[in-house]
C-alpha positions in Angstrom: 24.1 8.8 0.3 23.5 5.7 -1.2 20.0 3.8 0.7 18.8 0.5 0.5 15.0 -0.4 1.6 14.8 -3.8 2.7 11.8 -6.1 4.2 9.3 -4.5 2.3 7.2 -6.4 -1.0 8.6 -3.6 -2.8 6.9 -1.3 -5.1 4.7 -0.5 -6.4 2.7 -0.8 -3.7 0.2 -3.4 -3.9 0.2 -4.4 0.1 0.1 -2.2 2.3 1.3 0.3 4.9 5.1 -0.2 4.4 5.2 -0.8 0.7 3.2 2.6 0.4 5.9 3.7 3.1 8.7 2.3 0.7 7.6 4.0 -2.4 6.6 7.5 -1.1 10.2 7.5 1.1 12.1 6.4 -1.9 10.9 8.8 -4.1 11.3 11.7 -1.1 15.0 10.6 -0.8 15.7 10.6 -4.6 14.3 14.3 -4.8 16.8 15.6 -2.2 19.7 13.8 -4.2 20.6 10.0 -2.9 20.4 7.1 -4.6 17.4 4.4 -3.6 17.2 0.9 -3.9 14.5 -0.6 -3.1 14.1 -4.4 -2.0 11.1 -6.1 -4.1 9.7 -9.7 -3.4 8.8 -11.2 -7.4 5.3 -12.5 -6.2 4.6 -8.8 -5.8 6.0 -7.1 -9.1 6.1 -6.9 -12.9 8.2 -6.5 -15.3 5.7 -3.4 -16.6 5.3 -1.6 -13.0 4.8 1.5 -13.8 7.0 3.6 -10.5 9.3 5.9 -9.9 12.0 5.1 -12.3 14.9 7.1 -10.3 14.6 4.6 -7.9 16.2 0.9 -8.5 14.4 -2.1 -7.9 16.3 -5.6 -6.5 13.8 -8.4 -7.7 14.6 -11.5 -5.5 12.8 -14.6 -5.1 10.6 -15.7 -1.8 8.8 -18.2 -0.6 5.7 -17.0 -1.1 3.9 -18.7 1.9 2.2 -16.7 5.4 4.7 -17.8 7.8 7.7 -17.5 5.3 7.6 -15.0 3.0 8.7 -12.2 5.7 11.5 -14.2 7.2 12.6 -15.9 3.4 13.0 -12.3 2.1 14.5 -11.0 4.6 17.7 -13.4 4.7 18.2 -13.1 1.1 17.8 -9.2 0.9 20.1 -8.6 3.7 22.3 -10.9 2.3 22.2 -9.3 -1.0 22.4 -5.7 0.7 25.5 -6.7 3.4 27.4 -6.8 -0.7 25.9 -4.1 -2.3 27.9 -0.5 -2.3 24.8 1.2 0.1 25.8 3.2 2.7 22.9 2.6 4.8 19.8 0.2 4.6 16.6 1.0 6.3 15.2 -2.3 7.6 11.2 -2.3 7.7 9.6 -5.0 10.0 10.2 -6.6 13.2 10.7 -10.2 11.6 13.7 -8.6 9.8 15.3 -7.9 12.9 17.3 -11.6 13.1 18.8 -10.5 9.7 19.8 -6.7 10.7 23.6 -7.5 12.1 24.5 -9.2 8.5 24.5 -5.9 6.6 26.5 -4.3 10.0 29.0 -7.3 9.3 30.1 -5.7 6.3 30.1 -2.4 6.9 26.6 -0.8 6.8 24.7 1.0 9.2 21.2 -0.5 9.7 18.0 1.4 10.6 14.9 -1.0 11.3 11.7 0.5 11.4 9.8 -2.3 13.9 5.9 -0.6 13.2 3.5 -2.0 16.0 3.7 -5.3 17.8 3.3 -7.5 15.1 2.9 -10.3 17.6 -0.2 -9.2 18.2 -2.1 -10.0 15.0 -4.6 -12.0 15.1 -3.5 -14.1 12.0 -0.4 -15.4 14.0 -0.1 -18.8 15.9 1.2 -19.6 19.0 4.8 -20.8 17.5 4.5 -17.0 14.9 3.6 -15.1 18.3 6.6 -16.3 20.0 8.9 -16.1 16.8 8.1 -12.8 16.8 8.3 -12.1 20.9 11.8 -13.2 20.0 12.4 -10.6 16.7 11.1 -7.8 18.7 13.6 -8.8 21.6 15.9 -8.8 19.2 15.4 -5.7 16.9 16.8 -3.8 20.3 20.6 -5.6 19.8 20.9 -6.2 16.2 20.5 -3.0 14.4 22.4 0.3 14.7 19.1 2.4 15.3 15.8 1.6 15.9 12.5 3.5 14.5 9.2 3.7 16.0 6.6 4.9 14.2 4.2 6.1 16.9 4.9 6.9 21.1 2.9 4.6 22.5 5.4 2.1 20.1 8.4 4.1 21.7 7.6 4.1 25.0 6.7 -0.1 25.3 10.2 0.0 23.7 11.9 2.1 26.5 9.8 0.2 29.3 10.0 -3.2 28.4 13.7 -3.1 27.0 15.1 0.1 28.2 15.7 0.8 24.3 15.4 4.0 23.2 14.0 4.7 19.5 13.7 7.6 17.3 9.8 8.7 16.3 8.9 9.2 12.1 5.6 8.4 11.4 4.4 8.2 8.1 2.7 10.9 5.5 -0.9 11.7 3.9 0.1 13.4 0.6 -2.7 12.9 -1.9 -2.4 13.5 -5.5 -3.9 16.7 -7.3 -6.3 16.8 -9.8 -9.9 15.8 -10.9 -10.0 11.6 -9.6 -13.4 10.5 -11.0 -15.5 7.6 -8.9 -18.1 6.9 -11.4 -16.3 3.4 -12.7 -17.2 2.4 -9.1 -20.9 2.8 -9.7 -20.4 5.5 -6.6 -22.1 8.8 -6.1 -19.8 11.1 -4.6 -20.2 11.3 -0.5 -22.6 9.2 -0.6 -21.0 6.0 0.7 -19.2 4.6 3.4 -15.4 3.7 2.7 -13.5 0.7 4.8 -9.7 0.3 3.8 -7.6 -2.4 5.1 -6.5 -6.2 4.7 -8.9 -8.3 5.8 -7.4 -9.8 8.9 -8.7 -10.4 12.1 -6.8 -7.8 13.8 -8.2 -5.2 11.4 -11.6 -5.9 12.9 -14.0 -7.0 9.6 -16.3 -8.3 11.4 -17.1 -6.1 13.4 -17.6 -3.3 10.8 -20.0 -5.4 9.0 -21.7 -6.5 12.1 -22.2 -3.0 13.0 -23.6 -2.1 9.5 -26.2 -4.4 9.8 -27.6 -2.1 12.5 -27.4 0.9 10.3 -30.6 2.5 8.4 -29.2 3.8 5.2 -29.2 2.8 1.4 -26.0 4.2 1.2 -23.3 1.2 -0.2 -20.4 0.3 2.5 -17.7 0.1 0.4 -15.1 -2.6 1.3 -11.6 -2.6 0.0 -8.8 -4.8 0.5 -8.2 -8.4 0.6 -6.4 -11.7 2.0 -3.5 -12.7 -0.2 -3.2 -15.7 2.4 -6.4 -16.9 3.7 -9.3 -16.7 0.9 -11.0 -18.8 3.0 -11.2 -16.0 5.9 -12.4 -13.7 2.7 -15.3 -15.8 2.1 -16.4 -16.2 5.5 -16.7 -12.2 5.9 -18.8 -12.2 2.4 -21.5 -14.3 3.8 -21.6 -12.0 6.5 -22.9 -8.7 4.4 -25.9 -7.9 3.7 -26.8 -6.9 -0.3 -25.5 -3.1 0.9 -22.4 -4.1 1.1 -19.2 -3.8 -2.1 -16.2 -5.6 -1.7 -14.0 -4.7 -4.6 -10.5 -6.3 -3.8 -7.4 -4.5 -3.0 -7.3 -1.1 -5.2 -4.3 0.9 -5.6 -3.4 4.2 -7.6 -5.8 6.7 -8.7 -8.5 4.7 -8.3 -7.7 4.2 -4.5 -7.7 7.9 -3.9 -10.3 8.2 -5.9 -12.4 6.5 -3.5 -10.7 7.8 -0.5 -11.4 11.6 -2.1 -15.6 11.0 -2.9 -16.5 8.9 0.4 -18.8 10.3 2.5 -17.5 8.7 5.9 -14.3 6.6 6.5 -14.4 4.0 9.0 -11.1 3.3 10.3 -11.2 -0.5 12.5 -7.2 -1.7 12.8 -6.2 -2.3 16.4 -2.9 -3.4 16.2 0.3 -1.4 14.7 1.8 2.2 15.0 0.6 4.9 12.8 -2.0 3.7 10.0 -1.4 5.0 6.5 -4.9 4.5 5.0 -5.9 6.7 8.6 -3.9 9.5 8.1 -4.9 9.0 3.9 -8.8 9.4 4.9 -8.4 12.2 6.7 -6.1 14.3 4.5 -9.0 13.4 1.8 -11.2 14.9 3.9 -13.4 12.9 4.6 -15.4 12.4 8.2 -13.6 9.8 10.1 -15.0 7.1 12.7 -11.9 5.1 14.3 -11.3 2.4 16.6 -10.1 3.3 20.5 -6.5 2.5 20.8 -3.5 4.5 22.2 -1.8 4.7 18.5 -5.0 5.7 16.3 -5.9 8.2 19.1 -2.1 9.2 18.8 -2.9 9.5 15.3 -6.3 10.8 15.1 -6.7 13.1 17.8 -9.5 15.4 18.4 -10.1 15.5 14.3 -12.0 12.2 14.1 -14.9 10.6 16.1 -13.8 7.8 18.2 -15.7 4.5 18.9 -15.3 1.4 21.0 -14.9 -2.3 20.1 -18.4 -2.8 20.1 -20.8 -3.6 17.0 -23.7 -1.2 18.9 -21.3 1.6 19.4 -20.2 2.0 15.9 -23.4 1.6 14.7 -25.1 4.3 16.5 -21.6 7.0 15.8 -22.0 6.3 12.0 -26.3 6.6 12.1 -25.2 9.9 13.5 -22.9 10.8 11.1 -25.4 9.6 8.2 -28.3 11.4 9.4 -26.5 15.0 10.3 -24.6 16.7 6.7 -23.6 19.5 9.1 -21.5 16.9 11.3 -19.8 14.5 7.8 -18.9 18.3 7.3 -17.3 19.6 10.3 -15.6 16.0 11.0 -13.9 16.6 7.6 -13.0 19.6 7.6 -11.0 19.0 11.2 -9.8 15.7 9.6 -7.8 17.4 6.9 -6.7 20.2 8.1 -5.1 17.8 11.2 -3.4 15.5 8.2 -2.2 18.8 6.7 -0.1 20.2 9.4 1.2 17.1 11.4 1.7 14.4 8.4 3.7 14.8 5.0 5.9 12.8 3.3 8.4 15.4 2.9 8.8 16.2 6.6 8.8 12.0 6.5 12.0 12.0 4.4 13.8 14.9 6.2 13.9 12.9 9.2 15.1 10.0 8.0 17.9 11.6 5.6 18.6 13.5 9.4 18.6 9.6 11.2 21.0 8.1 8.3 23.5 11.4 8.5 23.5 10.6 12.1 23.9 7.1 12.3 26.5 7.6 9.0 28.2 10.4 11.7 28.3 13.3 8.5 27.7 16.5 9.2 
């Protein structure tokens, strides 16, 4: 088959959850024979990106802007795709779905992966909320399948629109080898790790409030940024104490490098499906803390240590953690051996080659 990936910022991944989705899928699919495109917004690339170089990248403008980089890429991707020779395109993003039926115009079948409600997000307005009430609306007519990546996601889906959706979450694969820490000025399990993008919804704040509680001289490690709102970056820097790291977004080796030496994970997003840099933590073993909500306890199960959204809970779960060895270990060891069985990128791609044979009725 011949796949297009579309509404991503294209890889490599230096986002988030879909473009890491993007470039682990794509490189899936090319091992069991098809041919990948993926979809890449310039801001986000160049010319020397070092990726998988079976797969083909589409570099298109965008306009590089919160409230219309999404919707600007989308048009001209789908556009681009509807003339392209792909037999299917796999749509990521709910603010894609007004640009799904253009691709079906000419000929393709369209699978739109809609992640979480992305209404939700704190960083949206009242006029992005309802835009986005309206895409999600709308990614149940205009596409020719529709992907959820958790059941709590599904199940809104069927009960607010009567729209069924087929469930693939997302993978933990972690690369072999000996991933060294020490350029991070890091001793090995000996800090705290916090992996996100510093948006509201991923709950900054409240991580750093609840570290300020915490009696350790371990280092909280902070890693991710704002790529819209350095002024919301700032803010959460005057709010940490001298314990406290932020190192910018990291990608790579030296990501899972970090992820592979932390002593405890805290895990704080509350909006969204299935969390990559979740499921990541715990397939690096490492002892996870994560924030109550139907999807991350979807995800998380009985292999991580759940906490409320409350500064004094989290505070007194990760003293716990800090003061008891015996516990970071036992939390770990359920933590990987949970990412192990339930969530590979391999078993990711066999579903979806399964979903585009379907949808492409071969046999």
């Amino acid at each position: 088959m011949k796949i297009a990936i579309v509404g991503t910022r294209g890889i490599p991944n230096r986002y988030g959850g879909f473009e890491q989705f993007a470039e682990k899928v794509s490189s899936q699919l090319a091992d069991r024979g098809h041919e990948v495109t993926v979809y890449c917004r310039k801001p986000f690339t160049t010319p020397d990106d070092e990726y998988d170089y079976r797969i083909r990248r589409i570099i298109l403008p965008t306009i590089h802007q919160k409230h219309l980089d999404t919707w600007s890429s989308g048009l001209l991707s789908s556009v681009h795709a509807a003339f392209s020779d792909n037999d299917v395109v796999l749509m990521c993003n709910v603010a894609n779905s007004p640009f799904a039926w253009v691709p079906r115009l000419f000929g393709k079948a369209v699978v739109l992966n809609v992640d979480g409600l992305d209404r939700r997000r704190g960083k949206w307005n009242a006029l992005g909320r309802a835009a986005l009430h309206v895409c999600e609306w709308m990614s149940t007519l205009t596409p020719t399948r529709v992907v959820t990546d958790a059941k709590p996601i599904h199940d809104y889906y069927r009960q607010r629109y009567g729209k069924n959706s087929t469930v693939i979450g997302y993978g933990s694969d972690i690369p072999s080898g000996d991933l060294d820490v020490g350029p991070f000025d890091l001793s090995s399990r000996r800090y705290v790790l916090y992996v996100s993008r510093l948006e509201p919804e991923n709950n900054p704040e409240l991580v750093l409030a609840a570290w300020r509680k915490v009696r350790t001289d371990w280092p909280l490690v902070v890693v991710g940024d704002n790529r819209y709102d350095t002024g919301y970056l700032e803010r959460l820097k005057s709010e940490a104490d001298e314990r406290v790291r932020f190192t910018g977004s990291i990608y790579g080796d030296g990501y899972w490098a970090l992820q592979k030496h932390a002593g405890i994970f805290v895990f704080a997003c509350e909006v969204g499906g299935v969390h990559p840099a979740l499921i990541e933590a715990m397939a690096s073993e490492n002892a996870v803390l994560y924030l109550d909500s139907p999807e991350n306890n979807e995800t998380a199960g009985d292999a991580a240590i759940q906490y409320s959204k409350s500064a004094d809970d989290l505070a007194a779960k990760l003293q716990l953690l800090l003061d008891d060895p015996e516990e970071r270990q036992r939390w770990s060891k359920l933590a990987a051996v949970r990412a192990n069985e339930l969530y590979r990128w391999d078993d990711v791609a066999a579903k979806y080659e399964q979903l585009f044979e379907d949808v492409l009725g071969k046999k």
